[in-house]
Backbone as XML, in Angstrom:
<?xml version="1.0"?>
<chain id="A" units="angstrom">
  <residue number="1" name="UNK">
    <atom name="N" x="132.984" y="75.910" z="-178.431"/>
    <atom name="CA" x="133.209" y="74.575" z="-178.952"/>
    <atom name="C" x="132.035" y="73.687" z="-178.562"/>
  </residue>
  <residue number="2" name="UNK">
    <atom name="N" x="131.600" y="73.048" z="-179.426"/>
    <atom name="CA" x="130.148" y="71.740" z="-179.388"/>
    <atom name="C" x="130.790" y="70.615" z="-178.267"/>
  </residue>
  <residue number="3" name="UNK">
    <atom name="N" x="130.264" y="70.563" z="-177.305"/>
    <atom name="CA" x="129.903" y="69.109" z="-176.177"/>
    <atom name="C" x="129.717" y="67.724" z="-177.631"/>
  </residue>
  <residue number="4" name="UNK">
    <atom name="N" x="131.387" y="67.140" z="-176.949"/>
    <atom name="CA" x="131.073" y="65.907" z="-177.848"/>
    <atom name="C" x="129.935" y="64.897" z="-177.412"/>
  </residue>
  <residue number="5" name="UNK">
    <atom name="N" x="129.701" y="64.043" z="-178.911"/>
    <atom name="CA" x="128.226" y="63.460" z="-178.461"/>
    <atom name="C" x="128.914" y="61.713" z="-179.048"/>
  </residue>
  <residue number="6" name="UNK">
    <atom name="N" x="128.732" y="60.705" z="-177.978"/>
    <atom name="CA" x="129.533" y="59.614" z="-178.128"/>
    <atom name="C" x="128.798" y="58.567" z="-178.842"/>
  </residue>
  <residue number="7" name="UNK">
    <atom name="N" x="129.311" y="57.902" z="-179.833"/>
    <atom name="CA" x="128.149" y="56.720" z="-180.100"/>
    <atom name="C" x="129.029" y="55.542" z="-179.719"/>
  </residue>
  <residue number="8" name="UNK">
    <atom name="N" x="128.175" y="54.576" z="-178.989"/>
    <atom name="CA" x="128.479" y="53.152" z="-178.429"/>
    <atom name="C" x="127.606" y="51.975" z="-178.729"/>
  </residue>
  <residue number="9" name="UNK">
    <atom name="N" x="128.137" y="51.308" z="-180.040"/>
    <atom name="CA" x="127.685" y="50.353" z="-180.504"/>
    <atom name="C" x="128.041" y="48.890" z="-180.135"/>
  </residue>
  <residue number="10" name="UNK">
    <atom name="N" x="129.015" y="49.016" z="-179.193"/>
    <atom name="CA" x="129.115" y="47.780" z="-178.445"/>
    <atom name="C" x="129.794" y="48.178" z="-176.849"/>
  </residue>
  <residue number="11" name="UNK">
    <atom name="N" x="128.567" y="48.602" z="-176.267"/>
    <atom name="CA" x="129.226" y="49.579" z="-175.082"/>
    <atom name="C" x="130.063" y="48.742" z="-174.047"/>
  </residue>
  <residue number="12" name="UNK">
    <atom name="N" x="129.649" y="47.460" z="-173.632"/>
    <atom name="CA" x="130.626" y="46.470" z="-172.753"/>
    <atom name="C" x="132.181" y="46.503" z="-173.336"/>
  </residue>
  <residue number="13" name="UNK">
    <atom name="N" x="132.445" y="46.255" z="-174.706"/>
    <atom name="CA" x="133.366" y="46.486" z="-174.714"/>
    <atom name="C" x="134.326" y="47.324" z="-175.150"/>
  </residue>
  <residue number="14" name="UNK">
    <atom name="N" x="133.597" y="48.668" z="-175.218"/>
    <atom name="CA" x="133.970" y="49.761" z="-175.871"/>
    <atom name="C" x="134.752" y="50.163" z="-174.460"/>
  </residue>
  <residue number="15" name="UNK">
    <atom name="N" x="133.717" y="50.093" z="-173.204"/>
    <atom name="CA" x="134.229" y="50.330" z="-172.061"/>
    <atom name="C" x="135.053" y="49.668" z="-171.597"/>
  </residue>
  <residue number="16" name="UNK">
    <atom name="N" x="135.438" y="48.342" z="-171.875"/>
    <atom name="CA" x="136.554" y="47.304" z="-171.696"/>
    <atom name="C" x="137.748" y="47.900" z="-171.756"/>
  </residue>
  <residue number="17" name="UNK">
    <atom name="N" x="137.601" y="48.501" z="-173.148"/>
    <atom name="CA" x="139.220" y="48.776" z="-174.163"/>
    <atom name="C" x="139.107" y="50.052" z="-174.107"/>
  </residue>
  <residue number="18" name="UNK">
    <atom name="N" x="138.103" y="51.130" z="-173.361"/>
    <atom name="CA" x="138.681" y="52.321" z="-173.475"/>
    <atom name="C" x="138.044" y="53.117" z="-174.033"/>
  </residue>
  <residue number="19" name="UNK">
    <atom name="N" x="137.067" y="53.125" z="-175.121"/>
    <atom name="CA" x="137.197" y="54.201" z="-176.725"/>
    <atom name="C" x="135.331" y="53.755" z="-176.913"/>
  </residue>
  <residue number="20" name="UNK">
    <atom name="N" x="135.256" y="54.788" z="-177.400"/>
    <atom name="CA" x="133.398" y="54.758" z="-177.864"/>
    <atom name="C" x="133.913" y="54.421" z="-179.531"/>
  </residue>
  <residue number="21" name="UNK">
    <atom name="N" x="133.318" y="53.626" z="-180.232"/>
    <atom name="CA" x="133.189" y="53.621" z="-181.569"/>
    <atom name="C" x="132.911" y="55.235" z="-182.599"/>
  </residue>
  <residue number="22" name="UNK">
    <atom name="N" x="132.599" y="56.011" z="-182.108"/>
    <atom name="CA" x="132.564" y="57.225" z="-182.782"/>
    <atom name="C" x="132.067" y="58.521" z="-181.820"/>
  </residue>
  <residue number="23" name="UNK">
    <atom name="N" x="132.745" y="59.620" z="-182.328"/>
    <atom name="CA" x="132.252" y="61.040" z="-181.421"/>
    <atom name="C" x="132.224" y="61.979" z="-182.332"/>
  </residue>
  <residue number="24" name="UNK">
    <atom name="N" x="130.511" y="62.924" z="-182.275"/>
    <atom name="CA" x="130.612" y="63.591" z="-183.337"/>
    <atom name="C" x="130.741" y="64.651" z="-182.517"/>
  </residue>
  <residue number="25" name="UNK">
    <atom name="N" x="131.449" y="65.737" z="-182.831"/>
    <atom name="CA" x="131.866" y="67.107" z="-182.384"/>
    <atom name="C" x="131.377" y="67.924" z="-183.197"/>
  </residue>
  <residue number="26" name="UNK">
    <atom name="N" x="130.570" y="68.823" z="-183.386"/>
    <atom name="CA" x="130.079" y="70.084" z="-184.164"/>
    <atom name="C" x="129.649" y="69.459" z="-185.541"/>
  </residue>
  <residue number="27" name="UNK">
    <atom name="N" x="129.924" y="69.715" z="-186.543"/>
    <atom name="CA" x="129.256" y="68.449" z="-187.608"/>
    <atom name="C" x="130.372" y="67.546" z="-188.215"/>
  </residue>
  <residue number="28" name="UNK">
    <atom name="N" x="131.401" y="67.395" z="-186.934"/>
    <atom name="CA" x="132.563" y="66.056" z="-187.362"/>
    <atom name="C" x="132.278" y="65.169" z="-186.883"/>
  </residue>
  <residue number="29" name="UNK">
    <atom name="N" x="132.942" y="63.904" z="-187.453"/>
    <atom name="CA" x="132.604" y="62.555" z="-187.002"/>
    <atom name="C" x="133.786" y="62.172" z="-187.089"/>
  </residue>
  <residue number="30" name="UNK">
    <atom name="N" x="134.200" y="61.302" z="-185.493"/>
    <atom name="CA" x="135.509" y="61.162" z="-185.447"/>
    <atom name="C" x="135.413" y="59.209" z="-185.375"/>
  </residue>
  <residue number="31" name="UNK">
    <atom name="N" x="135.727" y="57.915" z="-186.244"/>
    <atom name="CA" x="135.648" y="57.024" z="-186.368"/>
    <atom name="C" x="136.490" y="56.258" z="-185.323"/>
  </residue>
  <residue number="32" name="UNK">
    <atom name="N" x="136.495" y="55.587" z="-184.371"/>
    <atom name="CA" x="138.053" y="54.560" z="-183.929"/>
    <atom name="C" x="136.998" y="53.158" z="-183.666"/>
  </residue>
  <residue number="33" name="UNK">
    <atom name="N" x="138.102" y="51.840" z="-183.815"/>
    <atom name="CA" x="137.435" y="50.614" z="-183.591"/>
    <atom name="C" x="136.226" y="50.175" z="-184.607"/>
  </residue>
  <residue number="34" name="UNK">
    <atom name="N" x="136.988" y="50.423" z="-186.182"/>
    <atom name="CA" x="135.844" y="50.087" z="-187.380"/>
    <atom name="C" x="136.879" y="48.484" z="-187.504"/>
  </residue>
  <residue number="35" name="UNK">
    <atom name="N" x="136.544" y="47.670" z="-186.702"/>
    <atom name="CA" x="136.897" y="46.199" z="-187.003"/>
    <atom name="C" x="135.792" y="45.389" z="-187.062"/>
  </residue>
  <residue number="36" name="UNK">
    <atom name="N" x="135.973" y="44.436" z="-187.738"/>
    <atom name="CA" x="134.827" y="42.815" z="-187.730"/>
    <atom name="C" x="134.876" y="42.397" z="-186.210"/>
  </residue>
  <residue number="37" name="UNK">
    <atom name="N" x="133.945" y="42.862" z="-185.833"/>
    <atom name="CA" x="133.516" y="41.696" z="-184.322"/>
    <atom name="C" x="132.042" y="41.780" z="-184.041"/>
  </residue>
  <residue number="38" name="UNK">
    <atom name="N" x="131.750" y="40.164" z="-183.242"/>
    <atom name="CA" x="130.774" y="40.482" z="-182.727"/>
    <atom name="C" x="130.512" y="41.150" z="-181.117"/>
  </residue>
  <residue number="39" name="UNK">
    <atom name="N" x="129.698" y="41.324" z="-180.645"/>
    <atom name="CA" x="129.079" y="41.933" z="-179.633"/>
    <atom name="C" x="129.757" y="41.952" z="-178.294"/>
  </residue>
  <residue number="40" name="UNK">
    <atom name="N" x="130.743" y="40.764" z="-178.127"/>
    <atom name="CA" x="131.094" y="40.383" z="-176.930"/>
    <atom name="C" x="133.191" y="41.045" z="-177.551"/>
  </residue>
  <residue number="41" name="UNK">
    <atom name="N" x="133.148" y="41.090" z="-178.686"/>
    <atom name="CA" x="134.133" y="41.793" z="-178.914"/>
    <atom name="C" x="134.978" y="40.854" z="-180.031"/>
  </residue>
  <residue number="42" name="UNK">
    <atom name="N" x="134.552" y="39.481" z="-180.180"/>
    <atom name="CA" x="135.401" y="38.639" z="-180.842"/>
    <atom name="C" x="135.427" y="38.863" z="-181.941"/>
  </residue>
  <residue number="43" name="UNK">
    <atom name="N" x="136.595" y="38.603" z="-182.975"/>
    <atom name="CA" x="136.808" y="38.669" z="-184.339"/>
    <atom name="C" x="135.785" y="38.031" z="-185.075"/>
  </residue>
  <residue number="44" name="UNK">
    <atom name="N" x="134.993" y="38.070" z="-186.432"/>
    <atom name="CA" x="134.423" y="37.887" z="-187.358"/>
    <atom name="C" x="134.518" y="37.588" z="-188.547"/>
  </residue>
  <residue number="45" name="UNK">
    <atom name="N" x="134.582" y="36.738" z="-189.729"/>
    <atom name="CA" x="134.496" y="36.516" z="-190.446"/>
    <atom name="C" x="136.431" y="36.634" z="-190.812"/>
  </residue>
  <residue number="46" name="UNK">
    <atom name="N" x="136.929" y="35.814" z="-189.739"/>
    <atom name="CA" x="138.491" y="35.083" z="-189.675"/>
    <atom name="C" x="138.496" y="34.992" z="-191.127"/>
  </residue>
  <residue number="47" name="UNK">
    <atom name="N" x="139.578" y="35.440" z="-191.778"/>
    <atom name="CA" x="140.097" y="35.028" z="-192.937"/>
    <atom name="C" x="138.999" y="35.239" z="-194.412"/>
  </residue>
  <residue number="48" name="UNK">
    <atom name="N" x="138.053" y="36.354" z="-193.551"/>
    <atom name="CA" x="137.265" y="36.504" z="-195.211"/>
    <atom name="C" x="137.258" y="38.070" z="-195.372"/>
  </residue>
  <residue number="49" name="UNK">
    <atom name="N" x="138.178" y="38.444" z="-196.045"/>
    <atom name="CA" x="138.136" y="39.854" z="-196.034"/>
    <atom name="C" x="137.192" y="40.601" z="-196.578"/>
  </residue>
  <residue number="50" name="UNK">
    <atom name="N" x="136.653" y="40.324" z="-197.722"/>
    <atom name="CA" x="134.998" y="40.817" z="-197.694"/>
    <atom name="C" x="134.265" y="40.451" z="-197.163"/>
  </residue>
  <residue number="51" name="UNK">
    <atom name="N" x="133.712" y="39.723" z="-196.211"/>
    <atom name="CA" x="132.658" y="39.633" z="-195.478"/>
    <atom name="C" x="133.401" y="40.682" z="-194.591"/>
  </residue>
  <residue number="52" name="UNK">
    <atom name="N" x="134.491" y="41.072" z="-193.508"/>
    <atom name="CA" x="135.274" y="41.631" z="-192.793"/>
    <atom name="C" x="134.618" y="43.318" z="-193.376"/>
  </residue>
  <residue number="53" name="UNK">
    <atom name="N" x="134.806" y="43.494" z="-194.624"/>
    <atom name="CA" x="134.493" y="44.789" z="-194.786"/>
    <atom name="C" x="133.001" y="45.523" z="-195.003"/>
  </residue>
  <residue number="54" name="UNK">
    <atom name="N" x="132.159" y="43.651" z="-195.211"/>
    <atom name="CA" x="130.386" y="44.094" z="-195.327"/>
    <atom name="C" x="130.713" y="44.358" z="-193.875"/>
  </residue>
  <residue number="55" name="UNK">
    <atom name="N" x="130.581" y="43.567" z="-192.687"/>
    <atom name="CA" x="130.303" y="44.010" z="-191.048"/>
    <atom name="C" x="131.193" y="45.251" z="-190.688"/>
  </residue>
  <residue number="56" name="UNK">
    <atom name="N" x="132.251" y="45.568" z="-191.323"/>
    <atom name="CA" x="132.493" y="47.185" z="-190.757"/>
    <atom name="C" x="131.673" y="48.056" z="-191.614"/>
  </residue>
  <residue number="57" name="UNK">
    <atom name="N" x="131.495" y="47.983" z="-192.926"/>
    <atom name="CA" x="130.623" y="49.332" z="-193.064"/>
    <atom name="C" x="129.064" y="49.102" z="-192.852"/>
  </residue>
  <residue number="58" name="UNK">
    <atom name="N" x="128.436" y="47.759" z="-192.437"/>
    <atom name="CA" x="126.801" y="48.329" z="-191.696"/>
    <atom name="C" x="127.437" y="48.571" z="-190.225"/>
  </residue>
  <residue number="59" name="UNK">
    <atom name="N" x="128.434" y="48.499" z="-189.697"/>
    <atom name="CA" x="128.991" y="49.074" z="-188.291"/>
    <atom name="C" x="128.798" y="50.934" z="-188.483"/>
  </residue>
  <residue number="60" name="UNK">
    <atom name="N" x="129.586" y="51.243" z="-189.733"/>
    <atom name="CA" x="129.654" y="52.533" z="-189.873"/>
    <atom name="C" x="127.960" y="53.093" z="-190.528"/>
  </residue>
  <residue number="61" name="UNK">
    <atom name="N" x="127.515" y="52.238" z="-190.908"/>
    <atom name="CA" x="126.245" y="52.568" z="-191.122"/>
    <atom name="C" x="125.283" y="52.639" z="-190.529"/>
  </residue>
  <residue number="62" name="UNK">
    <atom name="N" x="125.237" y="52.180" z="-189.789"/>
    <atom name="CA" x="124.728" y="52.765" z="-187.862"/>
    <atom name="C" x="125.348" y="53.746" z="-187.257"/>
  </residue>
  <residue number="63" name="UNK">
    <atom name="N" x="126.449" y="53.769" z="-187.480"/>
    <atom name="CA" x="126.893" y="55.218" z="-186.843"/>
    <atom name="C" x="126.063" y="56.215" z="-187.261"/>
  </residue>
  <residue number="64" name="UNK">
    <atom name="N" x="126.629" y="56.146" z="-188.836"/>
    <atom name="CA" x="125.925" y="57.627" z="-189.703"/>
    <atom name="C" x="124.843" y="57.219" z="-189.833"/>
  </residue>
</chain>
């Protein structure tokens, strides 16, 4: 079995709450914590659900 490999795109508070933003295992990619926030962890773009979904997928677009 492949040594998972962790990605931490907001590591203060990834480590806060627990969970790395993504772990790829062999050629899987496992996603948790694709929400609107900024850096320090706070919510983003309150009440605009497309802007909410541009900042999660360049989130996921740094992942991949």
């Amino acid at each position: 079995m492949s040594k998972p490999e962790y990605f931490h795109l907001r590591p203060d508070v990834e480590k806060a709450y627990g969970y790395s933003h993504a772990v790829k295992i062999g050629n899987d990619i496992k996603i948790s914590g694709a929400v609107s926030m900024d850096d320090e962890g706070n919510p983003t773009a309150v009440g605009d659900f497309e802007q909410q979904l541009k900042n999660v997928y360049s989130d996921l677009g740094k992942v991949l």
